[in-house]
C-alpha positions, 0 to 999 in steps of 0.5 A: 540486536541479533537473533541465535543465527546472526539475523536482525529483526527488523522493525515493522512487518506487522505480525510477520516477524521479518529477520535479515540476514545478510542481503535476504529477508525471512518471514513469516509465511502463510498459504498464500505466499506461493502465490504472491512469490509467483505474483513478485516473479511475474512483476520483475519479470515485466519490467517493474524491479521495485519489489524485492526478489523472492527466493522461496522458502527456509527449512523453517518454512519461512518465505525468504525475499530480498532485502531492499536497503532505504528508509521506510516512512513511518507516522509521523509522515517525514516532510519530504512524503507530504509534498506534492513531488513524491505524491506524484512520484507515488501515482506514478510508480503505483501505475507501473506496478499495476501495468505489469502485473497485467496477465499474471496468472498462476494455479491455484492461487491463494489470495489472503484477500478475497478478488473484487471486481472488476478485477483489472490487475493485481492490487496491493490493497496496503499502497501505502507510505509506510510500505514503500522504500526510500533514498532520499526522496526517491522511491526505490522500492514497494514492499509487504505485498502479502495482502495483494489479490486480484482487484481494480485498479481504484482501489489502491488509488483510494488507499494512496489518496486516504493517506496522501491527499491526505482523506482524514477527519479533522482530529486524524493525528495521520492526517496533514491538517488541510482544506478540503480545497487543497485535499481536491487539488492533490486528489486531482493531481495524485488521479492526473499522474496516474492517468485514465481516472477521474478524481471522482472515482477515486474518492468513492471508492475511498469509503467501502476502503475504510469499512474494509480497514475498519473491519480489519482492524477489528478482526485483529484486535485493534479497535482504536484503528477501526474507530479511527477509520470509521470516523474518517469514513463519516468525515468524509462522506460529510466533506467530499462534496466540497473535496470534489468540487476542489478537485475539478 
């Protein structure tokens, strides 16, 4: 289905209401998309592509990106994003864009999510499986960085982990029905091929994440998500012991 101009909604994107046209994506922009535009430029200009070229705006006032051909996971989580192979792959890929976007600064910038400390790099705040592009089991791209802001690096490691080891209470349809053993051992190794973090670390920066999600949701009328993140917050205080000895 396409629009009076020939584009194409495309699915997701939240309330962004994402179209492309052609080779070009336009959405829906907000005081901060100056800044993450600068933020994009300066990731692609220090050496990580994966995230789509910006091109500024359209008579509409609509931010206009590149559009970054793959297939985006959604829940539920096909096979190939549960395996430990692209858990890796994710860690790894989240280490190169956070090195690049070291030293990016730009005036006045405006962040649609406050900075928190210590603000060590840009973080995505929404690192995610249904934000990253695919061929085949290949991640080819990273997309939806609106919500990015100056932050920890730990901070999107405990977001990856939430959803990847994954850190989800029993009755989480999102989660992969594990124990906690094999949830530290995937911890351990999503925290080994980032590197320069300990698996500790990251888990307790897994339950201030979720209040912050929970709160989110709340404010944007979702309040089955935020109780869903609540009860994942309890799971996990209760069971992170036994995921951190797992972990090692």
């Amino acid at each position: 289905m396409t629009d009076a101009a020939g584009g194409v909604p495309l699915v997701g994107g939240n309330s962004n209401a994402p179209v492309r046209y052609g080779d070009r994506v336009h959405r829906e922009s907000g005081p901060w998309s100056p800044t993450v535009h600068a933020y994009l430029a300066h990731l692609r200009a220090h050496g990580f592509r994966l995230v789509p070229e910006p091109f500024g705006f359209d008579e509409r006032g609509r931010e206009v990106l590149a559009y970054l051909p793959g297939t985006v996971p959604a829940y539920p989580l096909p096979a190939v994003v549960r395996t430990e192979a692209f858990l890796v792959q994710a860690a790894q890929v989240l280490r190169r864009l956070h090195d690049a976007s070291l030293g990016f600064t730009a005036q006045g910038a405006v962040w649609q999510q406050p900075a928190r400390e210590p603000a060590r790099v840009v973080s995505v705040n929404d690192f995610a499986p249904y934000n990253l592009v695919l061929d085949g089991d290949r991640i080819v791209g990273v997309i939806d960085l609106d919500q990015a802001s100056p932050g920890p690096r730990v901070r999107d490691l405990a977001h990856l982990a939430y959803r990847l080891a994954p850190l989800t209470a029993t009755g989480n349809p999102d989660g992969f029905g594990t124990a906690p053993e094999e949830r530290g051992r995937r911890l351990r190794l999503l925290a080994d091929a980032y590197g320069d973090v300990a698996p500790a670390a990251v888990l307790v920066a897994v339950g201030p994440l979720l209040d912050d999600l929970a709160e989110h949701a709340e404010g944007a009328g979702r309040p089955d998500h935020a109780a869903r993140y609540r009860a994942d917050a309890a799971h996990l205080a209760d069971g992170a012991p036994g995921v951190l000895r797992a972990a090692g």
